[in-house]
N, C-alpha and C positions, 0 to 999 in steps of 0.2 A: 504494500500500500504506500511505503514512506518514497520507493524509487519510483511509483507511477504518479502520485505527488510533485517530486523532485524533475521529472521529466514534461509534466504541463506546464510549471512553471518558468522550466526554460525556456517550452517552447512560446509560452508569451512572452517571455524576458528579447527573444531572438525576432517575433512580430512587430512588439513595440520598438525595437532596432531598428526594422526593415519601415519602417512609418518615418522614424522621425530621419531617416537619412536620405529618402526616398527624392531623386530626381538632384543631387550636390553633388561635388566634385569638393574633397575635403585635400586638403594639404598637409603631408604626416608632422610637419613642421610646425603646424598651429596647435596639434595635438601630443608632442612628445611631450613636455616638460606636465600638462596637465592628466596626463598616462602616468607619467612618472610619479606624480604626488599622489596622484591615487592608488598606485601600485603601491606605494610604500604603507600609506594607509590599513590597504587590506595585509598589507607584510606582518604591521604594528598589530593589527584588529587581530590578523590569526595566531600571531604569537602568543599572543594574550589570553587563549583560549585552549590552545593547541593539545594540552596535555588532556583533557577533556570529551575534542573530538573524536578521537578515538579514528575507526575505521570510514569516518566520514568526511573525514579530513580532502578529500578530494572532491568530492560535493559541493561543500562549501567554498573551496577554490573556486569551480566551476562558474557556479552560482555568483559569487562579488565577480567573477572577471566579466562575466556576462551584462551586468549590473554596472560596471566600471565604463565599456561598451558603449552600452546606452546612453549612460550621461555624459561621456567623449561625444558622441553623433547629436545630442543636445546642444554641448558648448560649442559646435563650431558650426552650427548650423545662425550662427547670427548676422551675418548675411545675405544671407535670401529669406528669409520671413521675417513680417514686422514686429516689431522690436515689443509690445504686450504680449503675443504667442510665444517667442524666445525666453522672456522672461518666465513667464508663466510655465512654461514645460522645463524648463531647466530649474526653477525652485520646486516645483513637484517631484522631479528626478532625486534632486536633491534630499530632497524631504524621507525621498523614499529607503533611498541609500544611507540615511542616518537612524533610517525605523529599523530597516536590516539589521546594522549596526548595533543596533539596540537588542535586537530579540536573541542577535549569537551571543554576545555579552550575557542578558539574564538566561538562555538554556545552558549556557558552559561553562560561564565564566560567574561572576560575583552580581546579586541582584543590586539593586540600589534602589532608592524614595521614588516612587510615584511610577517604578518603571514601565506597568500596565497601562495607566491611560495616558502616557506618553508616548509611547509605543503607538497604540492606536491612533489617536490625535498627527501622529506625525506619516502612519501610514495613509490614514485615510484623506488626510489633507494633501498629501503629495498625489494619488490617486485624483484628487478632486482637480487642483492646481494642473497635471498633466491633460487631464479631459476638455478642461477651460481653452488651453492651449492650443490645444490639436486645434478645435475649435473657430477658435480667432484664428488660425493660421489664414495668414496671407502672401502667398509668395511674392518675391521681389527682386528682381532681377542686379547681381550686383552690377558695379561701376566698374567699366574696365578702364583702368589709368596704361597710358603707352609709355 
C-alpha cells in the first residue's frame, strides 16, 4: 500500500512538472546555484533524519529531488508568465516543500509545538497558492535583447 502510495505521488509530483514547465526553454545556468541550495537542503533535511529512515531512505531521496524539480521549473519560469501566476505558484511550491519538510522531521526525526496544524496550514495553502497560479497564468512572451 505504502509503495502504491509513494508511486501516485510521484506521479503527480512528475505532472505538476510537466505543467509548470510546459512550452520554456530554461537555461541550466539560471538554475544551478538555486539546484544547488536546494540540494544541500535536502542533504541537511536527510541527514537529520537519516538514522531513522531506515530502508526508505531512497524514497525519500526520490521524492525531495522530484519536489526540488518542481520548484526549479517554478523559479525560472519568470519570464514568460505574468508576474501574480509566478508569484503565486512559486510560494505555493514553496509552501509545499516546507510542509514536506515538516512531516519527515515529525515521522523520523524530533516533533516540535504546533507541528500538526502547521503542517496542514502550510500544505494546504501551498496547494491552494499553486491552483491560484496555474490559474492567473498568462503567458508572455520574453524580450529578446541583441
Amino acid at each position: 500500500m505504502f509503495f502504491a502510495l509513494f508511486c501516485f505521488f510521484c506521479c503527480w509530483q512528475v505532472f505538476l512538472c510537466l505543467e509548470v514547465s510546459e512550452n520554456h526553454d530554461f537555461s541550466f545556468k539560471r538554475i544551478f546555484f538555486f539546484l544547488l541550495f536546494f540540494s544541500l537542503y535536502m542533504f541537511v533535511l536527510v541527514n537529520e533524519v537519516y538514522e531513522k529512515l531506515g530502508d526508505q531512505l531512497i524514497i525519500i531521496v526520490i521524492y525531495f529531488f522530484i519536489s526540488i524539480v518542481l520548484l526549479a521549473f517554478a523559479f525560472v519560469r519568470k519570464e514568460f508568465v505574468c508576474y501574480k501566476s509566478y508569484v503565486l505558484v512559486f510560494l505555493g511550491l514553496l509552501f509545499f516543500v516546507i510542509s514536506e519538510s515538516m512531516l519527515v522531521v515529525k515521522l523520523y526525526g524530533n516533533s516540535f509545538a504546533f507541528d500538526g496544524p502547521t503542517l496542514l496550514v502550510l500544505y494546504e495553502l501551498g496547494q491552494y497558492l499553486f491552483i491560484l497560479g496555474v490559474l492567473e497564468e498568462v503567458l508572455i512572451k520574453p524580450v529578446e535583447i541583441d
